[in-house]
C-alpha positions in Angstrom: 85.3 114.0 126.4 87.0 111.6 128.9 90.2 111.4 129.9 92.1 108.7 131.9 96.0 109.8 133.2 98.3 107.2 134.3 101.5 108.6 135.6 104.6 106.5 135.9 107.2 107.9 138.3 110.4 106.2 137.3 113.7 106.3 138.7 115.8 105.8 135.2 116.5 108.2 133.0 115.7 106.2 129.9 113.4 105.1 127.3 112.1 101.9 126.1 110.8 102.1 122.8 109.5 99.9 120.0 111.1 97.5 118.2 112.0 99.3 115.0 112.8 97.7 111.7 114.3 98.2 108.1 112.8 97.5 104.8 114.9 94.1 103.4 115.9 94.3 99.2 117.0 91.5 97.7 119.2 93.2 95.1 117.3 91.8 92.0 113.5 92.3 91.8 112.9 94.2 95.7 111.7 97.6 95.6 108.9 100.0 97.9 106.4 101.8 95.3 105.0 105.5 96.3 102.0 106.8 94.3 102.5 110.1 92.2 101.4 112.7 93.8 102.0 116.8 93.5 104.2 116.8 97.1 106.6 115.1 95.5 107.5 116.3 92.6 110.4 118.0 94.4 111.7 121.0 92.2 114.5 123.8 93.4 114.5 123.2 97.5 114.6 119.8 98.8 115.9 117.4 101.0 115.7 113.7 101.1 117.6 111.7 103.8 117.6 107.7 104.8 119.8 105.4 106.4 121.6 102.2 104.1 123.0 99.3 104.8 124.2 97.8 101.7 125.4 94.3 101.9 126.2 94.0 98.0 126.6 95.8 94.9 123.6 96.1 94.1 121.9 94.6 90.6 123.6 97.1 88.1 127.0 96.5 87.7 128.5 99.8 87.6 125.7 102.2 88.9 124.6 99.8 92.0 121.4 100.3 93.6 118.8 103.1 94.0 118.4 104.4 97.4 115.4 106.4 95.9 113.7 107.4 92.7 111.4 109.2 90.8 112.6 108.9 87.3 112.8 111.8 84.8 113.1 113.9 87.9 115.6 112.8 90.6 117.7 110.0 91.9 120.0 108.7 94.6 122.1 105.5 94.3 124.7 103.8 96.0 127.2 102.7 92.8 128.6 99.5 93.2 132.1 100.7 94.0 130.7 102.2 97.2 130.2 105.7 96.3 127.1 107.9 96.7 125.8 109.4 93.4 122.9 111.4 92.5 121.1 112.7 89.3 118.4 115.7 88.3 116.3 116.2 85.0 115.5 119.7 84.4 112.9 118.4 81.5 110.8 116.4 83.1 112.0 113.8 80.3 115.1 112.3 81.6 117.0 113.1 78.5 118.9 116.0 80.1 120.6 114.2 83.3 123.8 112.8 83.6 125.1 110.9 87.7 127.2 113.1 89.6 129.4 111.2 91.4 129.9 112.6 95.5 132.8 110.5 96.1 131.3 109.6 99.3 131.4 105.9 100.3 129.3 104.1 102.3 130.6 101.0 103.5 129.2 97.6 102.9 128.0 95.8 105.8 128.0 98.9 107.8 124.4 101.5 108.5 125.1 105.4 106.7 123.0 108.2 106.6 122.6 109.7 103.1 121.3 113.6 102.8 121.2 115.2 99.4 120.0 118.5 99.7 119.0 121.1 96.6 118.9 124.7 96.5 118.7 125.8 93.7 121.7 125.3 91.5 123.6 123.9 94.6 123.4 120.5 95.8 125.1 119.4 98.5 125.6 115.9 99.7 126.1 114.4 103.7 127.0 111.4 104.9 126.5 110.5 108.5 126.2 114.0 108.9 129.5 115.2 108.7 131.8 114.5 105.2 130.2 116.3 102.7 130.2 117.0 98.6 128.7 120.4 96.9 127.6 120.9 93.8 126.8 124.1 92.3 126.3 123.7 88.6 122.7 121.7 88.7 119.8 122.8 87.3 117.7 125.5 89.4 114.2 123.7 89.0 112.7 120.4 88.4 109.8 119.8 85.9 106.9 117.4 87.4 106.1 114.5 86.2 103.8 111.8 86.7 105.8 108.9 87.8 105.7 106.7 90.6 108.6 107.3 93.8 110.6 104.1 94.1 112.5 103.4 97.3 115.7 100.5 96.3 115.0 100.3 93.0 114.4 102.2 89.4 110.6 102.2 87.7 111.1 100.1 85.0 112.7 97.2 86.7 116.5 98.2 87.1 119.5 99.5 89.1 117.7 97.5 92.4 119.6 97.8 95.9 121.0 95.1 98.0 120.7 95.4 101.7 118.4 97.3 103.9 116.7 100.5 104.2 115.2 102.5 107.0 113.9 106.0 107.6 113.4 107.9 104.6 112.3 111.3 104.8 111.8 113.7 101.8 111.7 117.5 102.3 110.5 120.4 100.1 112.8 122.6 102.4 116.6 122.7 102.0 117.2 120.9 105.4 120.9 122.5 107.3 123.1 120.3 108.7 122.5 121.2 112.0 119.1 120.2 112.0 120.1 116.9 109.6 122.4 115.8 112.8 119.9 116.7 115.3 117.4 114.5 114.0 119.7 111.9 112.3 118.3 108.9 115.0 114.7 110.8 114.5 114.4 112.1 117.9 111.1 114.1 118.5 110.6 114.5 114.9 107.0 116.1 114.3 104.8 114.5 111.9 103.8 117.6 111.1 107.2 119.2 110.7 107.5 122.2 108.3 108.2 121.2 104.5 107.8 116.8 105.7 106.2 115.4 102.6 107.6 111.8 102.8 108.4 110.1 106.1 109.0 106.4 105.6 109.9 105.5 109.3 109.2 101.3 108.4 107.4 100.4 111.7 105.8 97.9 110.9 108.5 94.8 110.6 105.4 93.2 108.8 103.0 93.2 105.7 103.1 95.1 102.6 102.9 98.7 103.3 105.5 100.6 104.8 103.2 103.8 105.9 103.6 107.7 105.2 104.6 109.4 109.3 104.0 112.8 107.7 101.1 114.3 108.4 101.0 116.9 106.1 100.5 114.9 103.0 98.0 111.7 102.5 97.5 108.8 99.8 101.5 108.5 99.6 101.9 105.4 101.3 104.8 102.9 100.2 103.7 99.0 98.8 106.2 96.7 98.9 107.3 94.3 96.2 109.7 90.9 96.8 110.7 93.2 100.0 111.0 91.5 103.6 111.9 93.0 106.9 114.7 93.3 109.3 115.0 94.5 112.9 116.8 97.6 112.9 119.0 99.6 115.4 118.2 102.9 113.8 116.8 104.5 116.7 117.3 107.5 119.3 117.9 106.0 122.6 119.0 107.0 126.1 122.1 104.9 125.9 125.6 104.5 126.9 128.7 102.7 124.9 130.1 99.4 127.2 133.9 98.7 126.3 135.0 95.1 126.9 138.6 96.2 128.6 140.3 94.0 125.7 140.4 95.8 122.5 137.1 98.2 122.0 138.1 102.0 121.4 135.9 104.6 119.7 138.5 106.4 117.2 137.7 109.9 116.2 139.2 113.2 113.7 139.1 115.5 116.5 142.3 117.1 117.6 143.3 118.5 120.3 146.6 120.0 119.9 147.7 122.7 120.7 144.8 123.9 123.1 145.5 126.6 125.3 142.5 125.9 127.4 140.4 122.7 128.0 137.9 120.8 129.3 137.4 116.8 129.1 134.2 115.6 130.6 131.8 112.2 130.4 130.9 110.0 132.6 131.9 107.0 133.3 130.6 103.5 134.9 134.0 101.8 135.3 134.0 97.7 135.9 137.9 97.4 136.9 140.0 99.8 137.4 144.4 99.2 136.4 147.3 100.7 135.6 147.3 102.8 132.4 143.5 102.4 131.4 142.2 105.1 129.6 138.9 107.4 129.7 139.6 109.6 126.8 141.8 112.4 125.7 144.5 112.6 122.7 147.7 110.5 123.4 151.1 112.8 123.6 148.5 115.8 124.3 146.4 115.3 126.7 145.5 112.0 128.6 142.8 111.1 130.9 142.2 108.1 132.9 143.5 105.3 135.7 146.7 105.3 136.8 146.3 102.3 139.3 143.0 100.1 140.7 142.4 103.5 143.2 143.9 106.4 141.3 142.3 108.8 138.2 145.7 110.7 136.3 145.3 113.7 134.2 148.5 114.4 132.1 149.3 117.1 129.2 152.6 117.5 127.4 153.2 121.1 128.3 151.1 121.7 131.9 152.2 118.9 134.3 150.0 116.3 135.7 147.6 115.5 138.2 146.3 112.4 140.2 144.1 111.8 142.6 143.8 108.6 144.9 140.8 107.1 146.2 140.8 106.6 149.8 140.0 103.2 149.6 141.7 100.3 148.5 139.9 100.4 144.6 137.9 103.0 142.9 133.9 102.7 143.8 133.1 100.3 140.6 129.8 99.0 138.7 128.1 103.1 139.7 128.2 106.1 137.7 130.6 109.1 138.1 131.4 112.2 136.6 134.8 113.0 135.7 136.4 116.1 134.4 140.2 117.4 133.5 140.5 121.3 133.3 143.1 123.6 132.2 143.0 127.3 132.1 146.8 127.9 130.8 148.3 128.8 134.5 146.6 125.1 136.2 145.1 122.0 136.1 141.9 120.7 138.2 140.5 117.2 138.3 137.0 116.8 139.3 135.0 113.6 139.9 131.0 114.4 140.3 131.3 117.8 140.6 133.8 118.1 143.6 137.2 119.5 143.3 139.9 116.7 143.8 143.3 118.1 142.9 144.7 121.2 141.3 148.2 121.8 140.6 150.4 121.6 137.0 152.7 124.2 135.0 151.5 127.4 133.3 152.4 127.0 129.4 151.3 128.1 126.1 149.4 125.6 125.2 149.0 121.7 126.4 150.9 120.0 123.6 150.9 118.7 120.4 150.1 114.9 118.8 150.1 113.2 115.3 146.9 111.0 116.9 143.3 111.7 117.3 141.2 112.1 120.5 139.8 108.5 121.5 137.4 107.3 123.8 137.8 104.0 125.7 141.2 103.3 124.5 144.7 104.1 123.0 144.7 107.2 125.4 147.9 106.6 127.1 149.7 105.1 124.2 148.6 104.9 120.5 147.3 101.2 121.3 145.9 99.6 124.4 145.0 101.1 127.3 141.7 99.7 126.6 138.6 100.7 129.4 136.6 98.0 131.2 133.2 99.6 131.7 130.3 101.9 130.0 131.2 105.6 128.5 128.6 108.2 127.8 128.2 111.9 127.2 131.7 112.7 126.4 132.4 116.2 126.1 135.4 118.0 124.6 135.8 122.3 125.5 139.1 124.6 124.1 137.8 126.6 127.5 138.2 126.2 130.5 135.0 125.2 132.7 134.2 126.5 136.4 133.6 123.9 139.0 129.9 125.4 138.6 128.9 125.3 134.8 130.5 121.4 135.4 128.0 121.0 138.3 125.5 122.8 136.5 125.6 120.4 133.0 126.1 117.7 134.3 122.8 116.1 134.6 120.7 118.8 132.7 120.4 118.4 128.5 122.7 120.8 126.7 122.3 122.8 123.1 125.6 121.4 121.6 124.5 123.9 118.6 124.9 127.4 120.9 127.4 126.0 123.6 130.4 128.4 123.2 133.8 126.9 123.3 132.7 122.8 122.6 134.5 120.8 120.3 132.9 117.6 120.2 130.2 116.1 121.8 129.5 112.2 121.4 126.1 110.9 123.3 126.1 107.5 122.2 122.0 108.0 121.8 121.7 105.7 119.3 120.8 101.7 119.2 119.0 98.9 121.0 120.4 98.2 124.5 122.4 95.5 124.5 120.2 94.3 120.9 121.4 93.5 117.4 123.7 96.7 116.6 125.7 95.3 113.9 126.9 97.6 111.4 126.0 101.2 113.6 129.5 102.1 113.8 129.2 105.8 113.6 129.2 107.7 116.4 128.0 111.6 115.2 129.7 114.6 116.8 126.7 116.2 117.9 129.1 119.8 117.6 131.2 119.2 114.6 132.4 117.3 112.0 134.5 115.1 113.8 131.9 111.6 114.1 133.6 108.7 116.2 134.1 105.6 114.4 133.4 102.0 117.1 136.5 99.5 116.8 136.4 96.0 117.7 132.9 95.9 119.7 130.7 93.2 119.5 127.3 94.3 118.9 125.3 91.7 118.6 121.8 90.6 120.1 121.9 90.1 124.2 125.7 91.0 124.3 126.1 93.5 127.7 130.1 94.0 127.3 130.9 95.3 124.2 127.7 97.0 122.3 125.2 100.4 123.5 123.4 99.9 126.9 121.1 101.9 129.1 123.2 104.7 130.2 122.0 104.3 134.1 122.1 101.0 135.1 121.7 102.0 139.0 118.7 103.6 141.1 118.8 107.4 140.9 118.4 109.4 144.5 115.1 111.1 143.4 112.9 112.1 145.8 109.2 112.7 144.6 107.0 115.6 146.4 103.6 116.1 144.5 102.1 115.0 140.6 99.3 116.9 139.2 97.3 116.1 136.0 94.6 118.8 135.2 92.4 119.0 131.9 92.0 122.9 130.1 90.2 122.8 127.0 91.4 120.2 125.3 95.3 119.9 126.7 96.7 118.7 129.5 98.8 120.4 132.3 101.3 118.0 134.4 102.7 119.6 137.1 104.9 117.9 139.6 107.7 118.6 142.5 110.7 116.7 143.6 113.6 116.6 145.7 117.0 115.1 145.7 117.9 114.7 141.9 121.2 114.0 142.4 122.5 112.3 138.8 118.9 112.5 137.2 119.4 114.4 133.9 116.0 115.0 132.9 112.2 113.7 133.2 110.6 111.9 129.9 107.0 112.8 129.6 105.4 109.6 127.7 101.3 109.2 126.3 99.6 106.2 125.6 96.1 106.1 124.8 95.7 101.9 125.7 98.3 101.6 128.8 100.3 99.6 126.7 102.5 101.6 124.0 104.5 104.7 124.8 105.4 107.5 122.9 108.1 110.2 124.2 106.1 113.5 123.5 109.1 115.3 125.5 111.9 116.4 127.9 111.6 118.7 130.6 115.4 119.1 132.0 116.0 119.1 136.0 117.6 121.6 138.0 120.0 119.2 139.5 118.6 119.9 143.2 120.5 118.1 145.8 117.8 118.2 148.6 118.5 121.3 150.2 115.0 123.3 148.1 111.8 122.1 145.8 112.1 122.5 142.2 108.6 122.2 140.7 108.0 121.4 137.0 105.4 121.5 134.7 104.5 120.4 131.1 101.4 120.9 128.8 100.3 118.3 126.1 98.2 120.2 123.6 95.1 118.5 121.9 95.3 115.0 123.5 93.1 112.5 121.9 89.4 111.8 122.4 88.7 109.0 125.1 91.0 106.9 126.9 94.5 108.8 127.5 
């Protein structure tokens, strides 16, 4: 066996992947056929997921279009007033099964994710991996049958969906909606994952089959019928959110009222600076941002206020900084990367009380306006108050939103093709709760920089590499590697390729943040690589 190791040593911390796309329906004859087969004939435990973006009604007048099908057995539509409905036979006939209406709604025009998932007599349904609809008076189990799995439209030539359709996964496991919103833009998703039958990713932007990613079942690939194909930004991606400065603002549920502790952290890659240009917080609560062209203000109701002024005549624009607001009940501290930059404030109860939302990139200082000029990412929202070293210590290294005490929200911006034809992705998930962030006013179209998701590090990163190691054991791989100087790297993306030409992520081994003063040393193992070339 022979093995060929290219190592690329970059100095971003993003991806570039594939173009993706999304299966095209017409909304009168377009449909994706899947072969019978035992795996799916889905009967008490289940899960099936994909992302819509319905630009009609769909060919039925009342019951819309079918997201997917296996008649007799069960069925997902999006009706034509919007809503998200869903149907199970117990019989195996179709004579026992009635729509169940979720009272969900996705949006025309706009992308939704769409989870129905079954156990047992409960069925509950997620969209965008946060509203939800339970059911608990379905039936237990499924019969099998022998028909075919339709994806946008009905066997037998009906109820046909209008718009597109990407990534389509069906479970025999009840899927939690933890692990729904961790893989919602399908990042690191095995092929092989446990209880996988159907994984209709829709690579391939060309042809007639739209192929079967999971591994554990064969002979259940899709064939397409009248169906076309459309570049799609349903992807996971390293990337940041660019405001305008004019009228973009991310909108949100989350409130933080009332907090008797807090922490508000992102970074932030600021254009211009101003008077009254928010970063994020809740306005009449707590309020984060410029104050003037050289001065960061952090305000709360019921504490006081801080500010901090440059010592220059504008604050250092077009680079990446860290920014943080703190309050532990008795004071408030303002850091920018990691260092301390004022502490003062009021001790109170708790930090104030709003009507409004927290918002990112806008209507922070007032309920409209205020509007940042410049890219956002990895916003963070805590009801604790964080040390000077847990903020030093996360902010380049990947965090388990799922076990991080005291987080509220937690909004990425992972999602999209860098500055690429985003229309329609207006969700932003909370990656802690329930509280997704909804884009306002952006642009989002093909080659737009200002207003749409970019690479979240637009600028050379101080990394300083010491050694790289490739080894062969067996048949995996051992990488092993030392650095130096890491200063704003977040994490190293381990990528194979078996023709030097397409890359696939195969995963993340997180820094230690080292700022030059010791070695960190790293190492990563790529079990069974493939035969040849690698």
């Amino acid at each position: 066996m022979r093995f060929v190791f290219t190592v690329l040593l970059s100095i971003f911390t993003f991806t570039l992947s594939a173009q993706n796309y999304a299966a095209v329906f017409n909304g009168t004859t377009s449909y994706i056929q899947v072969p019978d087969n035992n795996a799916i004939d889905l009967s008490g435990t289940f899960t099936i997921e994909a992302w819509i973006y319905p630009t009609g009604a769909g060919s039925d007048a009342t019951q819309g279009g079918i997201i997917v099908n296996k008649e007799n057995s069960y069925e997902i539509a999006r009706f034509a007033n919007g809503t998200i409905q869903f149907g199970f036979s117990a019989n195996g006939a179709g004579t026992d099964w009635s729509w169940v209406n979720s009272s969900l709604t996705a949006p025309l025009n706009q992308w939704s994710h769409v989870a129905v998932v079954k156990s047992g007599a409960n069925v509950t349904v997620y969209l965008n991996g946060a509203s939800s609809f339970t059911n608990a008076a379905q039936p237990a189990t499924l019969a099998a049958n022998t028909q075919n799995l339709r994806i946008g439209g009905r066997s037998g030539g009906s109820q046909f969906f209008a718009g597109s359709i990407d990534d389509v996964r069906i479970w025999n496991t009840a899927r939690t909606i933890t692990e729904i919103k961790t893989y919602l833009f399908d990042q690191n998703l095995a092929a092989n994952a446990t209880g996988l039958v159907g994984y209709y990713k829709m690579l391939e932007g060309s042809g007639t089959t739209a192929a079967n990613f999971s591994s554990n079942v064969s002979g259940i690939n899709g064939t397409l019928s009248n169906t076309s194909w459309a570049v799609s930004p349903i992807q996971f991606a390293r990337n940041g959110l660019s405001f305008d400065g004019t009228d973009d603002l991310v909108t949100t549920q989350l409130s933080i009222s009332g907090l008797t502790a807090f922490t508000l952290e992102g970074w932030i890659y600021p254009r211009a600076g101003g008077n009254r240009i928010g970063f994020f917080g809740q306005n009449d609560a707590i309020e984060f941002g410029f104050s003037s062209a050289n001065t960061i203000n952090a305000w709360t109701a019921n504490g006081s206020s801080l500010s901090w002024t440059f010592d220059n005549t504008n604050f250092p624009l077009d680079t990446w900084h860290h920014v943080a607001f703190v309050g532990n009940g008795t004071t408030l501290t303002l850091y920018t990367d990691g260092v301390q930059r004022a502490t003062g404030g009021s001790a109170t109860a708790n930090y104030g009380t709003s009507a409004d939302r927290f918002n990112i990139g806008g209507s922070v200082w007032d309920n409209s306006g205020n509007n940042f000029n410049g890219i956002i990412d990895e916003v963070k929202i805590w009801n604790v108050a964080r040390t000077q070293t847990q903020i030093q210590n996360s902010m380049f290294t990947y965090m388990d939103p799922v076990t991080a005490t005291g987080l509220l929200g937690f909004y990425s911006f992972n999602q999209g093709i860098n500055t690429g034809a985003n229309s329609g992705l207006l969700t932003v998930p909370d990656r802690k709760g329930s509280n997704n962030g909804t884009l306002t006013n952006f642009n989002l179209s093909s080659g737009n920089t200002t207003s749409n998701f970019v690479l979240q590090n637009t600028a050379v990163l101080p990394l300083r590499w010491l050694s790289f190691t490739a080894r062969l054991a067996d048949t995996d791989v051992h990488l092993e590697w030392s650095t130096a100087d890491e200063k704003n790297t977040k994490d190293f993306i381990v990528q194979h390729s078996t023709n030097g030409i397409d890359w696939a992520s195969i995963g993340n081994v997180n820094t230690k943040g080292n700022d030059g003063a010791s070695v960190n040393t790293y190492s990563f193992v790529h079990n069974n690589v493939a035969q040849g070339v690698n």
